[in-house]
N, C-alpha and C positions, 0 to 999 in steps of 0.2 A: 674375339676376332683375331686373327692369327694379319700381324704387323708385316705389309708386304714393301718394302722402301725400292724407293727406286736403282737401280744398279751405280750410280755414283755413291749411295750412302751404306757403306761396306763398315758398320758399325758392329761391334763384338757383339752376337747373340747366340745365345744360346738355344739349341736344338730343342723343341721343347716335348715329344716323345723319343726319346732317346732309343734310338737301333740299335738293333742286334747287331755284335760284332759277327765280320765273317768267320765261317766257319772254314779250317783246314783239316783236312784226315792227313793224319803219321803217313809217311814215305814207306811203304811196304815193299815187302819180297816182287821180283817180277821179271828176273831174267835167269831162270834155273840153267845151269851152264854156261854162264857168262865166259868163267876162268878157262873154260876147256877148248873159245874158240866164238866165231864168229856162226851165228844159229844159223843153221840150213832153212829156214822158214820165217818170215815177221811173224808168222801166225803161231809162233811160239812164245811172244813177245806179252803176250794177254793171259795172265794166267785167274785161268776160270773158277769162279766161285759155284756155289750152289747152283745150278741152272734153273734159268723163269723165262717161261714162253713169252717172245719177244712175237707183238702181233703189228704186221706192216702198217702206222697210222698213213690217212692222210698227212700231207706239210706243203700246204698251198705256195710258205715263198719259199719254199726249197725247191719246188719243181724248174728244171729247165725253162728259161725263159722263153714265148713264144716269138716269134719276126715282128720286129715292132708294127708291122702291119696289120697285125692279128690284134693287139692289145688296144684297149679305148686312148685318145688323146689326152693328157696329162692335164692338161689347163683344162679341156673339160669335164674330168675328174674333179679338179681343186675347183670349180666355179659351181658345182652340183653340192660341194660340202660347207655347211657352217664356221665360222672362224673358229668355234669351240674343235668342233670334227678335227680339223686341220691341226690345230694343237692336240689335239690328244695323239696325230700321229707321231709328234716329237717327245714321248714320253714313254721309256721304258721303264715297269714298275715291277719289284719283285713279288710273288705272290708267296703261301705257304704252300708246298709242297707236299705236305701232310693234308690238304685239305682242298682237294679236287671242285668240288662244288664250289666255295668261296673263291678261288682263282676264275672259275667260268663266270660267277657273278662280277668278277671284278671288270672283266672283259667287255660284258655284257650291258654294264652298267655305264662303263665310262670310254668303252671301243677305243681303249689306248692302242699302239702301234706296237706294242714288245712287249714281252714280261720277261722275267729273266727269274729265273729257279735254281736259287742260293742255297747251299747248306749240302747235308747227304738224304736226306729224305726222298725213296722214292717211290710216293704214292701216285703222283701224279705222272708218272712218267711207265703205270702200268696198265692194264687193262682200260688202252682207247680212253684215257682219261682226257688228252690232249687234243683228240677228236672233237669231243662236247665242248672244249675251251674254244676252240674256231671256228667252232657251229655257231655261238656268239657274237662273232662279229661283221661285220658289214665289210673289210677288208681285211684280207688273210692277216693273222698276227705272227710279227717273231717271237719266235721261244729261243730264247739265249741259255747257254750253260758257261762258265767259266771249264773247259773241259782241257785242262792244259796236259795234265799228266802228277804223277807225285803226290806232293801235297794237295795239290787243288785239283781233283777230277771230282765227278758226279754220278758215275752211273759203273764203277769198279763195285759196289756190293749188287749189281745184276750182271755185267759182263763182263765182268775181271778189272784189274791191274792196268795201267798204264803206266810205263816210268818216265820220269821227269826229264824236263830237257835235256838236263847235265848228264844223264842216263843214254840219252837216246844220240847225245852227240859223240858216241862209242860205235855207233851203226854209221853205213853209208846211209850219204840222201835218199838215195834209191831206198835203202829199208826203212826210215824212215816216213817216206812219202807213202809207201804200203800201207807202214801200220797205222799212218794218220788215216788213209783210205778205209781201213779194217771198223779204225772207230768212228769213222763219218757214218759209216752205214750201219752202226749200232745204234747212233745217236738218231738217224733220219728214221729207225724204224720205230724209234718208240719218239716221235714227230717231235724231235728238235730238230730247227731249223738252222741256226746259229751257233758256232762255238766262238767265246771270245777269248780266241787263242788262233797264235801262238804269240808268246813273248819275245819280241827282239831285244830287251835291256842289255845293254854287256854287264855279265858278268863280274865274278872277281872275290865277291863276297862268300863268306862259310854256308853251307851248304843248308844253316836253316834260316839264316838271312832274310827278310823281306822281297828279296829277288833273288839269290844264293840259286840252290839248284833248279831255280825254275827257269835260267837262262840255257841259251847252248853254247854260252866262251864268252872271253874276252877280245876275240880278233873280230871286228865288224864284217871282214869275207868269210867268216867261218858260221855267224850268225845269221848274216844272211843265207847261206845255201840252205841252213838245219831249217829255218825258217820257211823258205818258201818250198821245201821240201813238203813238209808238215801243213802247209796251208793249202799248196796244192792236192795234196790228198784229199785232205776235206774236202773244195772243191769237186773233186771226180765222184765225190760219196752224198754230192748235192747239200752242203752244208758249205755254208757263207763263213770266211774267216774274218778275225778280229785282229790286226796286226797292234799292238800296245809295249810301252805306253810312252809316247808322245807327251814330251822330246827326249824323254832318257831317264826311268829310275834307275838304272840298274848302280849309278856310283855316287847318287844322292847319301846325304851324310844321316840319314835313317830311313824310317817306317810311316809314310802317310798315313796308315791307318791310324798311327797312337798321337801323327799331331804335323805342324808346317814340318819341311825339310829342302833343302837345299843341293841344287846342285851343281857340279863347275860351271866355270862359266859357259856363256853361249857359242862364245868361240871354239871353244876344246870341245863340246856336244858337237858341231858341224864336223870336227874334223875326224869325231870316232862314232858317237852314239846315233848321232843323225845318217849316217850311213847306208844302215839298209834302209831305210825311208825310202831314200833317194833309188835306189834298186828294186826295189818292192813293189812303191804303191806312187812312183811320180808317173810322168806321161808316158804312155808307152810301155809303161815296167808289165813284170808277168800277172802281177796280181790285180790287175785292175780292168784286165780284159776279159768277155767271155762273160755266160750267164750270171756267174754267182761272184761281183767284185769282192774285193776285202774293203772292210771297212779298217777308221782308223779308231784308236780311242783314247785320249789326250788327259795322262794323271794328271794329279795336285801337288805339282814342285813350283818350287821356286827356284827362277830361273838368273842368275844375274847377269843383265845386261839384255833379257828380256822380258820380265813378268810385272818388276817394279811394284812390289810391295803382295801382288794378290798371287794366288795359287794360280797355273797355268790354263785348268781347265775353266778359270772365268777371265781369262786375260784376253782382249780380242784381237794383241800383237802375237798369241800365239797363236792362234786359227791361221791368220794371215802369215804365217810363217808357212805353217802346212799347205795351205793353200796356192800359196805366190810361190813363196824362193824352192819348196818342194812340189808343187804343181797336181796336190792330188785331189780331184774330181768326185771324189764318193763322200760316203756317209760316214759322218763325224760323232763318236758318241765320246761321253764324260765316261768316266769312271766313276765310282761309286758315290754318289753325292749325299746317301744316309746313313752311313755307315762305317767311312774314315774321317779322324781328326781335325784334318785337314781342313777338313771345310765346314762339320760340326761343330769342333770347335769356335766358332767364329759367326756362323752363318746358321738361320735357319731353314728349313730346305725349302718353303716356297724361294725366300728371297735367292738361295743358290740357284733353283732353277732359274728364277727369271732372266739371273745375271749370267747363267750359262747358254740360254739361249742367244741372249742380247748379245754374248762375246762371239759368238760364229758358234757353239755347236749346232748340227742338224738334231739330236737327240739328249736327252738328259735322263741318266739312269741313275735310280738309286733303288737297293735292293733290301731296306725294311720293308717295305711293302705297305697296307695301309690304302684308304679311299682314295684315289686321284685328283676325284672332286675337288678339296679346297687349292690343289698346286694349279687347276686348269680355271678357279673363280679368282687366281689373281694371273693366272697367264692375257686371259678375255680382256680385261682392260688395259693392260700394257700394249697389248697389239692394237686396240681400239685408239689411245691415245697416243702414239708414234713408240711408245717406249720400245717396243720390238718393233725394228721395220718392216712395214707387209712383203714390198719385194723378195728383202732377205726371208721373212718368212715361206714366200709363194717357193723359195728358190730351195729350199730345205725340207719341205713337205714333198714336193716334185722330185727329190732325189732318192727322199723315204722310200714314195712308192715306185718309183722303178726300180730301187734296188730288190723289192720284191715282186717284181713283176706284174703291180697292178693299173701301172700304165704306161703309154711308150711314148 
């Protein structure tokens, strides 16, 4: 029986099916004519592989939201669903992407809220596979990609090339918001709902760094424009952005993935890294209005002067940071909780989840993938016995689904 402790006892343990690390594809060719000048077209910006008929899927929470008077009452939504239901909305699970069937079963079986499709595998994201994944569930699921550009896109060996931030922060916002719009409605037609992206870290670092050229600068007014350039297009192409990662890898003193890391302190975060937060995704800002908000998603640093010993995405002074003194209202997801150091190292992933839930996130994602079942047979009793507050719970299930439109 897999040892679920309760979130004060933060003892070394070890991960006991060991994830697959992420995968990154090499930074390829993708702006022919760069030298010669600024390109007459974004749509030049996507350079085309083999072509493969891209067939319009459904994407229930991608659609334009209806007038909250159209949609069912949210409390009578959460009072129709089981405490198990309810959690399984706070849980994004990576599935294989080689393996169409098993992803819909996964759906099917455990009606998680997200799945998230790691790696470059693209079976599932071909022929309406993504369709029969949603046919499975009792509320429309997110389909997450990490679709940033560079190193980390998903879906460049069906529709091309994206270049990476550092790349793309050579172009005006305006062409940039284009080409994020170009690949929002690639991704929404082969039914992703989600891209968790864009990166706001600043910069600074070599260019194959851990955040190196996935950022767009070192100046926080220059990250923020690239930024809500790029997330805004998504938006307009019906795909939900991920603004990350909260409160600032980009000058941490390594790689969350290979283990802890560190970054200045909190004070010098507020006065450069926290920045676009405050621009982006606080009260009022552009991103947080309008059908399809951004959400936010909070890495594994350590912070000093705010985390106090535990990585940020289980610390609950870091929620309330985002929450309070940055004021943002949407939906909070972890980063990778099966997959980097950070937290394997140390934790097993029921107990990360429980402890990431407990600390303020609304979701907890990790992208080995794997049953659900045992992370939601130790979620059910912690909510049962106060360990998760139901309020805080009712309050992060309610923002699930109205972030995708399943109730108002």
């Amino acid at each position: 029986m897999t040892r679920t402790p309760a979130p004060a006892q933060h003892a070394s343990v070890r991960l006991r099916a060991r994830a697959r690390p992420v995968r990154r594809r090499p930074a390829g060719p993708w702006l022919v004519g760069l030298a010669a000048g600024v390109l007459a077209s974004t749509a030049a910006f996507l350079t085309p592989v083999a072509p493969v008929p891209v067939q319009v899927l459904a994407a229930p929470a991608a659609l334009p939201a209806p007038a909250d008077d159209r949609l069912p009452d949210c409390a009578a939504v959460l009072g129709g669903m089981s405490p198990r239901a309810q959690l399984a909305q706070r849980l994004m699970v990576g599935v294989d992407v080689d393996d169409p069937e098993a992803a819909a079963e996964t759906v099917r079986g455990s009606q998680v809220g997200g799945v998230f499709l790691p790696g470059n595998a693209t079976a599932l994201l071909q022929d309406q596979a993504l369709r029969a994944l949603q046919a499975g569930a009792r509320i429309p699921v997110t389909v997450a990609v990490d679709d940033e550009g560079g190193r980390v896109q998903r879906i460049d060996e069906l529709d091309g090339d994206l270049p990476s931030a550092r790349e793309m922060s050579a172009l005006t916002p305006d062409e940039v918001r284009a080409l994020a719009e170009e690949r929002g409605r690639l991704l929404a037609a082969r039914g992703v709902t989600m891209d968790i992206a864009p990166v706001v870290d600043l910069g600074g670092q070599s260019a194959g760094e851990v955040i190196g050229d996935r950022s767009f600068g070192t100046d926080p007014d220059d990250v923020t424009r690239y930024a809500l350039a790029f997330a805004q297009g998504l938006q307009e192409a019906g795909i939900a952005p991920v603004v990350k990662h909260f409160p600032g890898h980009g000058r941490a003193d390594g790689d969350s993935h290979a283990g802890r890391v560190t970054t200045p302190p909190l004070a010098d975060l507020r006065a450069a890294d926290l920045r676009p937060y405050a621009d982006l995704v606080g009260p009022g800002a552009p991103l947080t209005t309008g059908a399809l908000p951004a959400a936010v998603m909070v890495g594994h640093l350590d912070v000093p002067g705010l985390t106090d010993g535990l990585p940020s995405s289980l610390t609950p002074a870091v929620y309330a940071l985002l929450r309070g003194d940055y004021g943002f209202g949407g939906v909070v997801y972890t980063d990778d909780l099966g997959a980097m150091k950070a937290i394997t190292g140390e934790y097993d992933l029921p107990e990360a989840v429980l402890a990431a839930l407990d600390a303020g996130s609304d979701v907890a994602l990790w992208s080995a993938g794997g049953d659900p079942a045992p992370i939601l047979d130790a979620l059910e009793p912690a909510l049962a016995d106060g360990t998760l507050d139901a309020a805080e719970n009712t309050a992060a299930v309610t923002r699930v689904l109205r972030a995708k439109s399943a109730c108002g």
